[in-house]
N, C-alpha and C positions, 0 to 999 in steps of 0.2 A: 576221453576229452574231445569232445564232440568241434572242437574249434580248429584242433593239428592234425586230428588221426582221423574223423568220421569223415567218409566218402559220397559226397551227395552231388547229383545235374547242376549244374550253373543255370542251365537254359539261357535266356536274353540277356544276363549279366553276363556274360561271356564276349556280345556283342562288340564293345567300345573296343577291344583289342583286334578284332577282323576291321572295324573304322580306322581306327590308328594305323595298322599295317596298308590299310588302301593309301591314306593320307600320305606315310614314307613312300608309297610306291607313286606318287603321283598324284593322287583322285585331287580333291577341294570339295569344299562342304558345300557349294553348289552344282558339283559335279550330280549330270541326272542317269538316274538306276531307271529299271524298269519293273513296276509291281503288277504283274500279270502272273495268271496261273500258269505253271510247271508241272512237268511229268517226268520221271527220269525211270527206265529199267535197272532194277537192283542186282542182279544176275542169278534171282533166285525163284523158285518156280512152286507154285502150291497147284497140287491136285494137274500137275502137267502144263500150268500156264504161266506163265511170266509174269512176274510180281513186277507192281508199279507202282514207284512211291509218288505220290501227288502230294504236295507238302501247301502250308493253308498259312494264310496271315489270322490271326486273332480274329473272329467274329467273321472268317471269309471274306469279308471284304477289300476290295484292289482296287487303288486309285491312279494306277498306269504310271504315264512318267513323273517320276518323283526328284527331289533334289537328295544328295547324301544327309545333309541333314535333314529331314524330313523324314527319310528312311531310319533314323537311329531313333530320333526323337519319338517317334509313333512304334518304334518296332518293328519292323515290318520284315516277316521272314521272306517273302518272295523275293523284294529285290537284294536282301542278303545273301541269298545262296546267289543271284545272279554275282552279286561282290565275288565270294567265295569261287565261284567257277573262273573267275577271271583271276586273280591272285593266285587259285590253286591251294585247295587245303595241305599242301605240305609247306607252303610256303609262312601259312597261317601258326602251322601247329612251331615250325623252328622258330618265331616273331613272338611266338608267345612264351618262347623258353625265357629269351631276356628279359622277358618280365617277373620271372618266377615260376611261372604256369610249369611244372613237374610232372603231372596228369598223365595217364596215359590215354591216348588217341589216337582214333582210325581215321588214316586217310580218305576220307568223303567230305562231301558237302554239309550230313549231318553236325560237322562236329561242330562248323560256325553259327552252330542254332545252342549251339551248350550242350551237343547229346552226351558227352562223356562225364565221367566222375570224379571229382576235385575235390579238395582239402579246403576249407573256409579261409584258412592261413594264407594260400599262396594269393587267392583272389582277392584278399586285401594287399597284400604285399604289389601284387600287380596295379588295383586304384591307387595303389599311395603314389605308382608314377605318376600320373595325371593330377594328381595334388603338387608334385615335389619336383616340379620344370623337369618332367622326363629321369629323374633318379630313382634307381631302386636302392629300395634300404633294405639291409639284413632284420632279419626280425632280431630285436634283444629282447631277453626272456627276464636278466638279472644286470644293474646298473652298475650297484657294486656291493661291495664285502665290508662291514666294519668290523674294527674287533670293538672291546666293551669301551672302550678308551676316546671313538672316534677314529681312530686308525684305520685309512681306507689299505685293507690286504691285494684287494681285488676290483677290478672297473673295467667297465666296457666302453669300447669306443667305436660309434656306428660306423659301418661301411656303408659304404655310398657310392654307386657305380651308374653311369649315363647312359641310358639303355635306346632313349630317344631323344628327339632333339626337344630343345626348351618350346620352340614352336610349334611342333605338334602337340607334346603336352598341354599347351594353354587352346588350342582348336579343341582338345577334345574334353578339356574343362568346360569348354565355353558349351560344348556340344552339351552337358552332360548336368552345367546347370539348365539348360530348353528343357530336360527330360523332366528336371521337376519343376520350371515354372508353364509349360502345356504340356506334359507330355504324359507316360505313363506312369513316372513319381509323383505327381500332383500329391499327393496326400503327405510327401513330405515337406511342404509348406506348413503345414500345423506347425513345425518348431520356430516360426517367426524367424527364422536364421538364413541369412543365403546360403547355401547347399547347392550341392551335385552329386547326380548319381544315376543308378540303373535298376529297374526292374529284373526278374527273371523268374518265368513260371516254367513248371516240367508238365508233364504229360499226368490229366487229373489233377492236377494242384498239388501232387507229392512232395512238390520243394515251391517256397514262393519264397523269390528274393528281396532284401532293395541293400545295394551296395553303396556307401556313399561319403561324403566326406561336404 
């Protein structure tokens, strides 16, 4: 069941929860990042020289200082790893436990670009905060039990736990409908609907997302 069990890259769908965790630590959506090219030493050596990972925005192009939103809304992996280096990706990966996020994950910068392997299930369960004033809700699978008569045997009752605050939640709503009315979502405008969401492509296009609600 490719929806609970299959393990695929999030890539840039990944992003709104490293946004979100800046927003709790402080940032604002006009807070400005810096989108210039990066180089960082990985600690690992081919053919005797020092590997370097130089990490790229979509189409290479860098539009220097940016606003946070403008960084989320366009993508933009430069000034996210700068995000990242400054929050610290462990502080990232335990911010995204409260939202669901299970995954397992290496401590780097990589991992706020989506580089690790996630379930479809936790990453909606994670958007539905940002839909649901910062609450995470348990997945329910079955509502309830009748017998042949009507008789409810069996019912479920959601849980519902505050993972952020109702104000962050609606910044990053707000953030996430920009995404589809300019930004990388564009094309979910076809359903005439207001909507929000996120793109996320992997490495070759092996996984192409759009998360959203």
């Amino acid at each position: 069941n490719r929806a609970i069990q299959a393990l695929r890259q999030p890539g840039s769908s990944f992003k709104p929860l490293v946004y979100s965790a800046a927003i709790d630590a402080g940032f604002t959506l006009s807070s400005s990042l810096i989108d210039s090219p990066r180089a960082y030493a990985t600690g690992a050596k081919t053919a005797g020289d020092a590997e370097v990972w130089t990490p790229k925005n979509y189409g290479d192009k860098v539009l220097g200082k940016v606003s946070l939103r403008t960084a989320l809304v366009k993508s933009l992996n430069l000034p996210t790893i700068g995000l990242c280096e400054e929050l610290k990706p462990k502080q990232v990966i335990v911010y995204s436990r409260r939202f669901g996020i299970k995954a397992k994950m290496m401590e780097n910068l990589t991992t706020c670009l989506g580089s690790f392997s996630v379930r479809l299930q936790e990453m909606i369960s994670a958007y539905g905060v940002f839909a649901n004033q910062g609450r995470l809700v348990k997945p329910i699978y079955i509502l309830r039990v009748e017998d042949q008569y009507g008789n409810i045997l069996e019912s479920s009752v959601p849980e519902l736990k505050q993972v952020t605050s109702e104000e962050t939640a609606f910044l990053l709503n707000n953030l996430l409908q920009d995404v589809v009315q300019s930004g990388t979502g564009r094309r979910a405008r076809a359903i005439g609907r207001p909507s929000a969401g996120k793109t996320g492509t992997t490495n070759k296009n092996m996984d192409a997302w759009f998360l959203g609600f």
